[in-house]
PABA-659411 format. One line per 4 residues: number of its first residue (from 1); their letters; for each residue x, y, z of C-alpha. Coordinates in nm, 4 decimals. Example, Ala and Ser with C-alpha at 12.3 -4.5 7.8 and 13.67 -1.06 7.14 Angstrom:
2
1	AS	1.2300:-0.4500:0.7800; 1.3670:-0.1060:0.7140
// end
This chain:
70
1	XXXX	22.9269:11.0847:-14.3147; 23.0960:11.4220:-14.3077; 23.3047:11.4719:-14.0479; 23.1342:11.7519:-13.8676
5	XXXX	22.8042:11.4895:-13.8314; 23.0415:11.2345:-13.7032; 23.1619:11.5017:-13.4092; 22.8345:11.5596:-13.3377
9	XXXX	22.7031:11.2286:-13.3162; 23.0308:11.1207:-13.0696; 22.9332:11.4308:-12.8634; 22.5723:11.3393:-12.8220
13	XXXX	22.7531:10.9812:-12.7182; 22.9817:11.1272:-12.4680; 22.7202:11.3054:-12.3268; 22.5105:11.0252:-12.2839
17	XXXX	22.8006:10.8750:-12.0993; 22.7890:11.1765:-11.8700; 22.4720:11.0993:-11.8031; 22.4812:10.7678:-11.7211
21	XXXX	22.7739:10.8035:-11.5107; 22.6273:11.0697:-11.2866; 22.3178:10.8218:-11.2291; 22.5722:10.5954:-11.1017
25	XXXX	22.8007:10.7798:-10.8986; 22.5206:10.9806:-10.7557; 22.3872:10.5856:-10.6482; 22.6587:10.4976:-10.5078
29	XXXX	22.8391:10.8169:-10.3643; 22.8504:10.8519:-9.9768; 22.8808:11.2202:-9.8921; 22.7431:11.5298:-10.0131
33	XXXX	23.0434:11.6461:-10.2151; 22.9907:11.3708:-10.4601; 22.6192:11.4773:-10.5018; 22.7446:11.7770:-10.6532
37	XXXX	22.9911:11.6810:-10.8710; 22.7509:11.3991:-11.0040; 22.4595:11.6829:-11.0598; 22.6671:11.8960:-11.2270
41	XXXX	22.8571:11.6523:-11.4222; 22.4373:11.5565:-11.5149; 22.3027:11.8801:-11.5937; 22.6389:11.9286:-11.8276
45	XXXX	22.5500:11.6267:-11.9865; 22.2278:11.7141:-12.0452; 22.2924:12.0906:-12.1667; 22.5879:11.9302:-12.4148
49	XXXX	22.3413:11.6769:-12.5554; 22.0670:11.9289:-12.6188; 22.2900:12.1528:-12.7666; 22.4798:11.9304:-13.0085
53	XXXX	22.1091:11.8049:-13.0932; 22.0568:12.1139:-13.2056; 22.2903:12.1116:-13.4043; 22.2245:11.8080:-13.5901
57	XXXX	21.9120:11.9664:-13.6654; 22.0811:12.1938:-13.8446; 22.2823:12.0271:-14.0055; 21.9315:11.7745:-14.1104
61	XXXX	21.7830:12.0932:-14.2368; 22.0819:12.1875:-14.4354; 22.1029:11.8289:-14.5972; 22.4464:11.7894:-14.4620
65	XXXX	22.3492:11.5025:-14.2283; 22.3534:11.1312:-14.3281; 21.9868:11.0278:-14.2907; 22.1035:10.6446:-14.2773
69	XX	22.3064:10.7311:-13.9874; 22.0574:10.9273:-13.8022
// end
């Protein structure tokens, strides 16, 4: 796998991770301060992972990516 596709496959991760997180915290947080760190730390989540999707569709259309590790 080229490096480039591994970066962008560990970035969709991360962002994943954001995601997640923010699910949690927002579960358990106990004032409204928390609420908006976890939706924002969410909706960057979300805008990172659709972007570096993007990517790899690029990079898929270019033949660059590693269809095994798709």
């Amino acid at each position: 796998m080229k490096r480039c596709d591994h970066n962008l496959k560990e970035t969709i991760l991360l962002a994943e991770r954001m995601i997640k997180l923010a699910d949690k915290g927002d579960g358990d947080r106990e004032d409204t301060g928390c609420g908006i760190l976890y939706g924002m730390l969410r909706d960057s989540g979300y805008k990172i992972k659709r972007m570096a999707e993007d990517e790899k569709v690029k990079h898929i259309a270019k033949g660059w990516w590693d269809k095994k590790t798709c």
